[in-house]
C-alpha positions in Angstrom: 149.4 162.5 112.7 147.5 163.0 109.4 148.2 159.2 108.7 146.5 158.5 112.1 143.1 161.1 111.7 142.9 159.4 108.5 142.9 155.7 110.1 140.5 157.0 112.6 138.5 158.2 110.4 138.1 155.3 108.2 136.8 153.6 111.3 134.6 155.9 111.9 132.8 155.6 108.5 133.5 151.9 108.9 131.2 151.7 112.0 128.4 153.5 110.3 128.8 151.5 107.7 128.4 148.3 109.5 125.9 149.8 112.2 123.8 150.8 109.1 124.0 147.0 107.6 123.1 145.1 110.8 120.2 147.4 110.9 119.2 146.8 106.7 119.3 143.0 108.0 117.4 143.0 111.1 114.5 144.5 109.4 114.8 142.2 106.6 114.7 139.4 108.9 112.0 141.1 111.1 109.9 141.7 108.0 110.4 137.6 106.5 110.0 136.3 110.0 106.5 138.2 110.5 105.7 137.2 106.7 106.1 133.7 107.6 104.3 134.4 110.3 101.6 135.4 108.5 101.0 132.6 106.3 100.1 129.3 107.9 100.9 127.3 111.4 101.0 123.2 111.0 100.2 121.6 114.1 101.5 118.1 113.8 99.7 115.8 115.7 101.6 112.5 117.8 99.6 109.5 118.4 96.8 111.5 119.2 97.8 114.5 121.2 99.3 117.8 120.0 102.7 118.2 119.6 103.3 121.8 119.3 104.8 124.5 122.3 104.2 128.2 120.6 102.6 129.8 122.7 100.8 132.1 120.5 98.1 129.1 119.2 95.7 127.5 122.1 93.4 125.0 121.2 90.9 125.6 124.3 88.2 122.6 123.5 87.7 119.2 121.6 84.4 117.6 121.0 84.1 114.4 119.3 80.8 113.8 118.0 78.9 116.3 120.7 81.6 115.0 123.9 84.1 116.7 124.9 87.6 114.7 124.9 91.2 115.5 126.2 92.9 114.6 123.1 92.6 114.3 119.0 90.8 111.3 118.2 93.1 109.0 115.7 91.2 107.3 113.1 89.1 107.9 110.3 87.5 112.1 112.1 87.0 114.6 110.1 87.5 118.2 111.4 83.5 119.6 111.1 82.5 123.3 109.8 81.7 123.9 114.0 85.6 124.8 114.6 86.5 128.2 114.4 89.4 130.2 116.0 88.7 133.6 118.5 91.2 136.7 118.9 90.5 138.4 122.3 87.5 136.1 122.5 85.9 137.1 119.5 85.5 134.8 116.4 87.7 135.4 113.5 86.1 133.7 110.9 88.7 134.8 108.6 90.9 132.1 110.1 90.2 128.9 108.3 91.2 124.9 110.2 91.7 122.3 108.2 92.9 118.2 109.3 94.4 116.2 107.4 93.8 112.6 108.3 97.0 110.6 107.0 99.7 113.1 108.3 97.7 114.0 111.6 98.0 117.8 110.8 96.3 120.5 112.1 96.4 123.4 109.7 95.3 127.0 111.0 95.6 129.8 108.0 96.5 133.0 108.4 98.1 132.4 111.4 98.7 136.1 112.3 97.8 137.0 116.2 99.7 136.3 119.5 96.5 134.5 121.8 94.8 132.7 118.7 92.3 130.4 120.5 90.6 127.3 118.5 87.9 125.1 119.0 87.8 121.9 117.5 84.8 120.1 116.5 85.4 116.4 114.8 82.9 113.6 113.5 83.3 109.6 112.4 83.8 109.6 109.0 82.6 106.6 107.3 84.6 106.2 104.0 83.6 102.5 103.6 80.4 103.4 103.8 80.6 106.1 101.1 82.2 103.6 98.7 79.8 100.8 99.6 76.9 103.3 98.4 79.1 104.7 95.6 79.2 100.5 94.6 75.6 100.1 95.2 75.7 97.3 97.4 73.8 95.8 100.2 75.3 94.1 103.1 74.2 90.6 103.8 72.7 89.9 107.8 74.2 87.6 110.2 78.0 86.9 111.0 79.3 83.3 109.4 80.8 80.8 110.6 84.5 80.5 109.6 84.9 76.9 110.7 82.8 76.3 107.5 83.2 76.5 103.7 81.0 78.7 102.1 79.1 78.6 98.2 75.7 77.8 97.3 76.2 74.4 95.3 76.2 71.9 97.6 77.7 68.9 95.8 80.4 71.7 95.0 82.3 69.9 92.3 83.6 67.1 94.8 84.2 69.6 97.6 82.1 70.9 100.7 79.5 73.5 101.5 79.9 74.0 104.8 77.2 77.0 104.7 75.8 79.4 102.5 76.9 82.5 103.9 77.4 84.1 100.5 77.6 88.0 99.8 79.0 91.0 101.4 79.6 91.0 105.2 80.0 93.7 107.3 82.6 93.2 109.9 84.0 96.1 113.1 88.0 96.8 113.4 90.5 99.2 115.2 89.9 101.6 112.1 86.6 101.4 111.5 84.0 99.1 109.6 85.0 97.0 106.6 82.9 94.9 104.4 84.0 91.9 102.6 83.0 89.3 100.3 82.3 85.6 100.5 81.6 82.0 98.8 80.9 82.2 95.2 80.0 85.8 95.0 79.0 86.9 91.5 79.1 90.7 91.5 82.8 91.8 92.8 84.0 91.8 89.1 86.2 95.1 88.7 88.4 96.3 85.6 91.3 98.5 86.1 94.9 99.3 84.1 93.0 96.6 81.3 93.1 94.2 83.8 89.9 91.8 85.5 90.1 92.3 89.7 88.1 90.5 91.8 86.8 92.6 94.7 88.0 91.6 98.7 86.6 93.9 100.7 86.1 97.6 101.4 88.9 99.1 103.5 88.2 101.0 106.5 89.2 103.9 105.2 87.0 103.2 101.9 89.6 102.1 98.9 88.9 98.7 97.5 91.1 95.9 97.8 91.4 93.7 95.0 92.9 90.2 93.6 94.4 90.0 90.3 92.2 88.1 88.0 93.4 87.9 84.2 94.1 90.6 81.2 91.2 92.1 79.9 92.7 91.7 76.5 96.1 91.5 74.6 97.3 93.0 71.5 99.6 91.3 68.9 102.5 92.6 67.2 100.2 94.0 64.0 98.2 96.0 66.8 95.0 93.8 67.1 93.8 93.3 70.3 91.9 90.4 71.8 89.4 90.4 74.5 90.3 87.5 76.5 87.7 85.4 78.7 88.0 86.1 82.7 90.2 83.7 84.1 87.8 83.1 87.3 87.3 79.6 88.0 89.5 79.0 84.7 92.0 75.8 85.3 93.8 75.5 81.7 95.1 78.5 81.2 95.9 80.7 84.6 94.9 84.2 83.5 94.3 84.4 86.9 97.7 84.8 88.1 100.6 86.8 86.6 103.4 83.6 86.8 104.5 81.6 89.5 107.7 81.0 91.7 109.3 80.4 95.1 108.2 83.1 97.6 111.3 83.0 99.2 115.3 81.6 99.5 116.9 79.1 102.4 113.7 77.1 103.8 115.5 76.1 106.6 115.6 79.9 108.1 112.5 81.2 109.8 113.1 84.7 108.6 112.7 83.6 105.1 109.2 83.6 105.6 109.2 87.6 106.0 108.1 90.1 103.0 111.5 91.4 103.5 113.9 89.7 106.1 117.0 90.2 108.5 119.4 87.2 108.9 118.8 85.9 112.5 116.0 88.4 113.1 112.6 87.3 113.4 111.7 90.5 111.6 113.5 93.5 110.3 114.0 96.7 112.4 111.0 97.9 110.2 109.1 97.4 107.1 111.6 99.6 104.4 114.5 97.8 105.5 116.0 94.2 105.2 116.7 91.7 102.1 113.0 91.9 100.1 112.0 87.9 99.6 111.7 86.8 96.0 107.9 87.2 95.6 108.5 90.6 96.5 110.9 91.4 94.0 108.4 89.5 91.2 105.4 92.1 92.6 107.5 95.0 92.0 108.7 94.2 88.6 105.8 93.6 87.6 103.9 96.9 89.1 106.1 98.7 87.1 105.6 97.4 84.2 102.0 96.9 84.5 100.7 99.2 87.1 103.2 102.2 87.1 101.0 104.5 85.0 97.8 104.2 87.4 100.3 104.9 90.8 98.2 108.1 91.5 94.9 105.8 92.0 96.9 103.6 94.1 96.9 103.9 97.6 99.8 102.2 100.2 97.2 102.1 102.9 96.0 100.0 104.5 98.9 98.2 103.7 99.8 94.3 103.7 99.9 92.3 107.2 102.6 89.4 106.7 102.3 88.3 110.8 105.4 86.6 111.9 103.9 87.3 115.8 104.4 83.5 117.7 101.9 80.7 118.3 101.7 80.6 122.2 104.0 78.6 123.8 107.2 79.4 121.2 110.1 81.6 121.7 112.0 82.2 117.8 115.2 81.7 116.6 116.1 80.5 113.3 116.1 77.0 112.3 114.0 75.9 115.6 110.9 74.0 115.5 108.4 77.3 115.3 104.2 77.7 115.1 103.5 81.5 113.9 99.7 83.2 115.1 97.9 82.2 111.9 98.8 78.5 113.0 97.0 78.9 116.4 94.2 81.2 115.5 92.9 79.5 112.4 94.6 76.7 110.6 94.8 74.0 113.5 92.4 75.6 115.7 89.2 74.7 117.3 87.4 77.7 116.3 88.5 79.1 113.6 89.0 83.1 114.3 90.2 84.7 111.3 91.2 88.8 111.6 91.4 91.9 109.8 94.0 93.1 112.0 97.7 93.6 112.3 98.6 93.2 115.7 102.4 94.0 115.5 103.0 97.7 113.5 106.5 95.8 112.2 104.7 93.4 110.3 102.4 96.3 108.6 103.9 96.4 104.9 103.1 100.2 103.4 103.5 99.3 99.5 101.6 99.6 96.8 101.4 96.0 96.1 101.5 92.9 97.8 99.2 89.3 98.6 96.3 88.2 100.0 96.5 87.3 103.5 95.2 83.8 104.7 93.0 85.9 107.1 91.0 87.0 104.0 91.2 83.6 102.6 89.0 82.5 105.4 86.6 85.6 105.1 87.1 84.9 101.7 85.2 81.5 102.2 87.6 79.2 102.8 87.4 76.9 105.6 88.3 73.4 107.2 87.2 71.6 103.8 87.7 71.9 100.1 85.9 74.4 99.3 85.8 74.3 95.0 82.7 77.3 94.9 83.8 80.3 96.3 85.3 83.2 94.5 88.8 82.9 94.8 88.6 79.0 93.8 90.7 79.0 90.2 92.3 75.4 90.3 95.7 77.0 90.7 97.0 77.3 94.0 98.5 80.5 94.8 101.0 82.1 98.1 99.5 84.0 100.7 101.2 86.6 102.6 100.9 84.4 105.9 103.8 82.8 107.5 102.8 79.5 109.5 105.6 77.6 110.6 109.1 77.1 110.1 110.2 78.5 107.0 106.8 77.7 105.5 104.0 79.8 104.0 100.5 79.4 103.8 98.7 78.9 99.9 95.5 78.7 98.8 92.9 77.2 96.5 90.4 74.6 97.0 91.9 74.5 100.7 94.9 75.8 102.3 98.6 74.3 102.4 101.6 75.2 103.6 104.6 74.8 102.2 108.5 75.4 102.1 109.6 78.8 100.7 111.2 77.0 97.8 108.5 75.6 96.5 106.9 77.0 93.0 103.3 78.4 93.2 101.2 80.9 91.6 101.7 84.7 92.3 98.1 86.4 92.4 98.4 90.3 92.8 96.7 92.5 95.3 96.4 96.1 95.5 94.1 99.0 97.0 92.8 101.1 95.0 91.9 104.9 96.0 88.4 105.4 97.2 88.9 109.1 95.0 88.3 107.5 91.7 84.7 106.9 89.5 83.7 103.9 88.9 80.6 102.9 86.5 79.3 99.2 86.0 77.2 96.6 88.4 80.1 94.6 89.3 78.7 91.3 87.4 80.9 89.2 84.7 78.9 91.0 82.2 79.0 94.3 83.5 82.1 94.7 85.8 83.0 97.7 87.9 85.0 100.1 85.8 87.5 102.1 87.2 87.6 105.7 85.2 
């Protein structure tokens, strides 16, 4: 009998013991659950609606620009200082908003009372524009035509002027506005990592995408260091590419003309997967080696387009007889209709480097001629980024060819850099943009 009061009363204290521990952890979680609580809410936002069910946040009203609207606009919108947040219908102005663009977050800090009400307020930002000022440039007028050449010199070394639409054009898109340069512009000169860029265009979301142009100078083994000469325009030496080679394997395989590729795929299940191509492999060496140290002022967006969407009238598979969109839209066209868009997501490459497409070629000036004036014109012809037929892929320089993966070109750089940098300079030979 004493042996069993003794067992019963172990279990006694055993029960208070545990009773007293469930409660020491139910307040601790109570207490880290309402501290979390406390801090901040993230409203993730999907393809332009809120995705988010807690009941305790409502977001009662959405203006864009002075109209109301059902949904978050996607885009370039910034959140404006007109949003604020209510508790029992009065404003808290304690409670700050903040958007963030690129992630499509909503953030709403201290998030700390059940019936939190919020009224969003958003405006078009126009980085481009920012950076456009920020370059002090001016826009020329009018819209070219991209049937023609374009330069000013109009025996142009042999070739043709088809027009002289020269300067910086301001075109609409999807995202936004863009400006770009064309013919034989003379003030898109930019110097960044020690390295001459020419100038593309303006993003839509305001970083600046540039072509590799030449080393800004070299130093020799006893540390002296040369200022070389731009390579623009520069036929004996090719500063203005960093090598050449094949931009691809197995020419008689339509997916070799992809950035990365599948076997038997017209394109990968998405961009970060698949074989990378060869030209891809000789961009990323050498943005390591060159360009790793300046990755902060780099930006992925808006990304490279390599378009492997059909010519009308073609259904893929590899080794057939094939026409990709470039083919139908510019290069054996009628009109020639050039774009700035990527109309399939799958062939939107997010990476820090890449090529020019043939799209921006035409911008560029480029045309149904030789065209030996206009600013990407360096004697050296050079790969695009643009697939047009059968395991071919569209190059550039005086005029565009096309040619077998396998063959041996130059390999001419692009990147975007961030529109959050400082930049001094006028953007002439003499006195190029500086990146700081």
């Amino acid at each position: 009998m004493e042996f069993e009061v003794l067992k019963r009363g172990h279990i006694k204290r055993n029960i208070i013991i545990g009773s007293f521990a469930v409660l020491l952890i139910s307040a601790i979680i109570l207490n880290f659950t309402r501290a979390k609580y406390r801090t901040t809410a993230e409203v993730p936002i999907v393809n332009g609606t809120i995705n988010y069910s807690l009941a305790d946040l409502n977001i009662v009203a959405i203006t864009v620009d002075g109209e109301s609207v059902d949904t978050i606009p996607e885009g370039n919108y910034e959140l404006t200082e007109e949003s604020y947040c209510t508790i029992d219908g009065e404003q808290d102005d304690s409670i700050k908003l903040s958007y963030d663009m690129e992630t499509q977050k909503l953030t709403v800090s201290p998030f700390t009372t059940k019936g939190t009400k919020c009224y969003l307020d958003f405006i078009k930002k126009d980085f481009a524009k920012e950076t456009l000022d920020k370059l002090d440039l001016i826009v020329t007028e009018g819209t070219p035509n991209f049937n023609n050449t374009s330069c000013t010199n109009g025996s142009n070394n042999g070739g043709n002027c088809g027009e002289q639409t020269v300067g910086l054009y301001e075109e609409t898109t999807s995202k936004g506005t863009t400006y770009y340069f064309r013919g034989d512009v003379n003030n898109n000169y930019l110097v960044f990592a020690n390295k001459y860029w020419r100038i593309i265009r303006i993003n839509e979301d305001g970083s600046i995408r540039v072509i590799y142009s030449g080393e800004k100078s070299t130093v020799d083994s006893a540390g002296k260091e040369t200022v070389l000469a731009n390579g623009y325009n520069d036929e004996s030496t090719g500063y203005t590419q960093i090598g050449s080679g094949r931009y691809n394997n197995n020419p008689n395989q339509n997916e070799s003309v992809g950035f990365t590729y599948t076997e038997g795929l017209q394109r990968p299940t998405n961009t970060s997967s698949g074989t990378p191509s060869v030209i891809k492999g000789i961009l990323d060496t050498w943005y390591s080696s060159n360009l790793e140290a300046f990755d902060g002022m780099i930006t992925s967006a808006p990304g490279f387009c390599n378009d492997r969407e059909l010519a009308s009238g073609y259904t893929w598979s590899t080794g057939s007889s094939i026409d990709y969109k470039f083919s139908e839209r510019v290069y054996s066209a009628t009109f020639s209709t050039p774009t700035l868009e990527c109309s399939n997501s799958d062939d939107l490459y997010q990476t820090k480097i890449g090529l020019i497409t043939a799209d921006e070629v035409v911008y560029a000036g480029a045309g149904k001629g030789s065209n030996y004036g206009y600013y990407l014109f360096t004697g050296n012809s050079c790969w695009t980024i643009t697939p047009l037929g059968e395991g071919s892929v569209t190059t550039f320089s005086k005029y565009f060819g096309d040619f077998q993966v396998t063959f041996t070109f130059g390999v001419r750089p692009v990147i975007n850099i961030s529109s959050n940098i400082t930049i001094t300079g006028s953007g002439t030979i003499q006195d190029p943009y500086v990146v700081n």
